[in-house]
C-alpha positions in Angstrom: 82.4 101.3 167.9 84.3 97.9 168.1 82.6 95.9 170.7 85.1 93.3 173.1 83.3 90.0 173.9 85.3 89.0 175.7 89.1 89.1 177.0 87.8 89.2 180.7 85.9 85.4 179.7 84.8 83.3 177.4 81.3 84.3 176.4 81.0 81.9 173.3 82.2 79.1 175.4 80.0 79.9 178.3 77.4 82.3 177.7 76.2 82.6 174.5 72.5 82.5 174.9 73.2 85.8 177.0 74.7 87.4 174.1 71.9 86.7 171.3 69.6 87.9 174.4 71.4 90.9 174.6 71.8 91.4 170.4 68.2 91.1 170.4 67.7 93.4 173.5 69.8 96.5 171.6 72.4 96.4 174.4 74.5 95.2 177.4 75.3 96.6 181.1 78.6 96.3 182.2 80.6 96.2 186.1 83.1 98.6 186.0 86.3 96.6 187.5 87.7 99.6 188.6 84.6 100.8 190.7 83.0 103.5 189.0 78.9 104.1 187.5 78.6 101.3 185.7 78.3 100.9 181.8 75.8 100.6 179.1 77.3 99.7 175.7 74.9 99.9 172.7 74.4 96.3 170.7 72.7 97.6 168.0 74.1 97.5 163.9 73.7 101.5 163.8 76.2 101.3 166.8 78.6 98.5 166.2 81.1 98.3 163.6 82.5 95.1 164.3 82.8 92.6 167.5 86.1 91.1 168.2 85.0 87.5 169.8 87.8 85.6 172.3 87.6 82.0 173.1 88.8 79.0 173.4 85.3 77.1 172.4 82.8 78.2 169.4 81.2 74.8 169.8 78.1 76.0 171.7 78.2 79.7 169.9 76.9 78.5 166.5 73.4 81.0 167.6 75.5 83.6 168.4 77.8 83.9 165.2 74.5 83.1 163.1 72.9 86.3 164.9 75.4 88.4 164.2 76.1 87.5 160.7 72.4 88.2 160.1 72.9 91.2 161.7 75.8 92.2 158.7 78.2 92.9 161.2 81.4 91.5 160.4 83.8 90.1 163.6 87.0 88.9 164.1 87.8 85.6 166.5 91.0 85.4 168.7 91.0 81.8 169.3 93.4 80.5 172.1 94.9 76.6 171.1 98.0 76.1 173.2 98.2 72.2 174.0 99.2 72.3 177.1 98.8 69.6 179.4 95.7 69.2 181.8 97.7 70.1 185.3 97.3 73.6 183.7 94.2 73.4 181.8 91.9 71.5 182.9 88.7 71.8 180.9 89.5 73.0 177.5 88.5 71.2 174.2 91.6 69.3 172.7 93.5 71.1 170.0 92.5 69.4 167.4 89.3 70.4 168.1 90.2 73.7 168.3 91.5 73.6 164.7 89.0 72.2 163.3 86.6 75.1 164.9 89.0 77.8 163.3 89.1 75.9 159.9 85.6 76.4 159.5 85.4 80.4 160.7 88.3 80.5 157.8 86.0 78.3 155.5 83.2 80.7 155.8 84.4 84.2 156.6 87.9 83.9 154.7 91.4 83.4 156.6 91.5 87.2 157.7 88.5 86.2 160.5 90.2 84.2 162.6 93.3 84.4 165.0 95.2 81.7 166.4 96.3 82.8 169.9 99.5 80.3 170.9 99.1 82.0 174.7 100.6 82.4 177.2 103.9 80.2 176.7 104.1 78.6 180.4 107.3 77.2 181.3 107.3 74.6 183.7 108.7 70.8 184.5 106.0 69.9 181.9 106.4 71.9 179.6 110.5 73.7 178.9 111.4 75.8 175.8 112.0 72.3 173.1 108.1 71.3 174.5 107.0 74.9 173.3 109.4 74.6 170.1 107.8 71.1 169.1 103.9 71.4 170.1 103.8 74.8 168.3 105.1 73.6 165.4 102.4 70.9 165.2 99.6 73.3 166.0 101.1 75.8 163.2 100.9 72.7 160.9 97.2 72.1 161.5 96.4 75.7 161.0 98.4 76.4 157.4 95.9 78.2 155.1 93.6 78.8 158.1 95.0 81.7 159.4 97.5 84.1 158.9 98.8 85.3 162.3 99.8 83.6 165.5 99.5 85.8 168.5 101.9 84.9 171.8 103.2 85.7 175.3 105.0 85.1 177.9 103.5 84.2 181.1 103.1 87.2 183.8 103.6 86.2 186.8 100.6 88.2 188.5 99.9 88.1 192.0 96.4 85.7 191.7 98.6 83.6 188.5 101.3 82.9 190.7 99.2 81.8 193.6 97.4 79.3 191.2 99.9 78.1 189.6 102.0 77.8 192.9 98.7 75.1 193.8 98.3 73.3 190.7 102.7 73.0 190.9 102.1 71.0 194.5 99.4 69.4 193.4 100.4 68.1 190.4 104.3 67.9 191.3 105.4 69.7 188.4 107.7 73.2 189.0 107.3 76.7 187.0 109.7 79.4 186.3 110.2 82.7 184.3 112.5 82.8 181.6 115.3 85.4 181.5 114.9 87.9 178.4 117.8 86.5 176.4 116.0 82.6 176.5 113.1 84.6 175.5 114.3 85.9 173.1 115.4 82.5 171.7 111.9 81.2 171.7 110.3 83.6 170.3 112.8 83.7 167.5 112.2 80.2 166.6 108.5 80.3 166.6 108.7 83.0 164.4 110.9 81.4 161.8 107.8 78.1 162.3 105.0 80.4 161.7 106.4 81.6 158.9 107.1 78.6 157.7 103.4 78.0 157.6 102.3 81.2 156.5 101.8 83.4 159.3 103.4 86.7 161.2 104.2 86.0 164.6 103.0 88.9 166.7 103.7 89.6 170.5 101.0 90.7 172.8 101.8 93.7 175.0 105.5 93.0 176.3 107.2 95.6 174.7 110.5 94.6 176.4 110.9 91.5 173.8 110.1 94.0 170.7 112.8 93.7 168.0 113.5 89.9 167.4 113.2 89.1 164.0 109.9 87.7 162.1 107.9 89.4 164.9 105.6 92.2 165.4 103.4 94.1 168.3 100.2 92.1 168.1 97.0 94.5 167.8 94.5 91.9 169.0 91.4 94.4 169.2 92.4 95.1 165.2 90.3 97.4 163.2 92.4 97.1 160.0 92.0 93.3 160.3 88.4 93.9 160.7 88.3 96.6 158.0 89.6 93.2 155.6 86.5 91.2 157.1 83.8 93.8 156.3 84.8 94.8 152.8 84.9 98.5 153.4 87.2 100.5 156.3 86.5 100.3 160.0 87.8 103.6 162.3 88.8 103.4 165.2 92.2 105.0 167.1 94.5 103.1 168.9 93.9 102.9 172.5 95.6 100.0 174.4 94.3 98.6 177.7 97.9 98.6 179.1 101.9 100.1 178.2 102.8 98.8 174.7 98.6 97.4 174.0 98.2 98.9 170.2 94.6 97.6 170.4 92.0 99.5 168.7 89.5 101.7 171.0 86.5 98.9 172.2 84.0 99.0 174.5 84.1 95.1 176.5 80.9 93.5 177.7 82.4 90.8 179.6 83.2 90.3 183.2 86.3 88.7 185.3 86.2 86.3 187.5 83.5 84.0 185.2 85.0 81.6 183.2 85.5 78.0 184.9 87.7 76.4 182.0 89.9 76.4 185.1 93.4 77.1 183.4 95.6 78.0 186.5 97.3 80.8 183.9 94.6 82.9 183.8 94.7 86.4 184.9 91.0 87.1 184.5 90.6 84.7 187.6 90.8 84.9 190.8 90.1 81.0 191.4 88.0 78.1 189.8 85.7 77.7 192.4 84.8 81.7 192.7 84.1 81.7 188.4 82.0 78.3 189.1 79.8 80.4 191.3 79.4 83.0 189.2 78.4 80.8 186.2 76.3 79.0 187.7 74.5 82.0 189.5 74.4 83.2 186.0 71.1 84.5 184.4 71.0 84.3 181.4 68.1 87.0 180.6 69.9 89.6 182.8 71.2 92.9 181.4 74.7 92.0 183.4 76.8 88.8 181.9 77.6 89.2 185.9 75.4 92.0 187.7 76.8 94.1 190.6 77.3 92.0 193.8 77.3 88.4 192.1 
């Protein structure tokens, strides 16, 4: 079993020590969004063959990487680094930052352990298609030799994403749009041809629509080949995406929505800042639940 942690927040930014408490319990309970019993997923090495960590932060999860290591159970990150300015996200490390906390995952796991996730791509007043063009290429830069993909999507324009972004637009006084599929296309065809320049496959994250422009690929972000490369010996698992077009790998996800305050107005794992705040800070740390029923 390939264990999530998480795409519905960032538990190495935000809530490690509940993660090496729950290594070191054997498991985790989980909400089901959906409704539905809710869900025990087995932490223990017998059970796991590999976790697949998502972040924007490793800083405070230097306990949690050691645990597993001494654990032997190899992992994958999928580190987002996007640049963008602070009207849409507000609390993120700075990108140099960033790259210097994936250059030292490569450093000591090898190149195939980390993920640079370039996502979404947010147009907006601050931030048009030659902003995208230029800041990726300077990320890509920083990140030769680090890593050898660059994952990337276009923003979807989800009910709760438009509503925040629509607040952070008047507040702010910048505008967003949605591109059409040919300017897409465009893009995406240009950061391929950087990435490659730098030594990486550009891959596109579930929107199978834009499949077919040159230099990219479907991205398979829950990856067990990619893990497979990590551990030293193969890793199982069938394909068994979360949405239409998702290639990802079967996982189980311990995480939760609605719990990360980096505050990126983006986001379509939250609802609002404010709610997530509460729901960190309620947060207990010792609890079987990263967010228990009712919190």
């Amino acid at each position: 079993m390939i264990v999530s942690a998480s795409y519905r927040t960032d538990i190495p930014a935000f809530y490690g020590d509940w993660f090496v408490n729950r290594l070191r319990a054997g498991y985790a309970r989980t909400v089901n969004p959906y409704g539905g019993p809710h869900g025990r997923v087995d932490l223990t090495p017998a059970a796991v063959d590999g976790f697949v960590f998502w972040t924007r932060n490793l800083g405070p999860f230097a306990a949690g990487l050691a645990a597993v290591e001494a654990l032997g159970i190899p992992y994958t990150v999928q580190f987002t680094a996007t640049a963008l300015p602070r009207p849409l996200e507000r609390s993120v490390i700075g990108w140099e930052t960033a790259v210097a906390q994936m250059r030292d995952v490569a450093r000591r796991r090898g190149p195939r352990a980390v993920v640079w996730r370039c996502d979404p791509i947010v147009l907006t007043g601050l931030t048009p298609p030659d902003w995208h063009r230029h800041t990726f290429a300077r990320l890509a830069a920083a990140l030769r030799g680090v890593t050898d993909e660059v994952t990337v999507s276009f923003l979807e324009p989800y009910r709760k994403t438009t509503r925040n972004l629509d607040r952070a637009a008047a507040s702010a006084g910048f505008t967003w749009t949605t591109a059409g599929e040919d300017d897409k296309r465009a893009l995406l065809g240009d950061l391929a041809a950087t990435a490659a320049d730098h030594g990486m496959a550009l891959t596109l994250c579930t929107q199978p629509a834009l499949d077919g422009v040159a230099g990219t690929a479907p991205a398979r972000c829950v990856d067990a080949a990619r893990l497979s490369d990590v551990a030293g010996r193969p890793i199982a698992a069938r394909t068994k995406g979360n949405r239409p077009g998702c290639l990802c790998a079967e996982s189980r996800d311990i995480g939760a929505y609605d719990t990360c305050p980096h505050g990126c107005v983006y986001c379509y794992a939250v609802r609002g800042r404010d709610a997530a705040l509460r729901r960190y800070q309620g947060h207990d740390p010792a609890g079987e639940f990263l967010a228990g029923p009712g919190s």
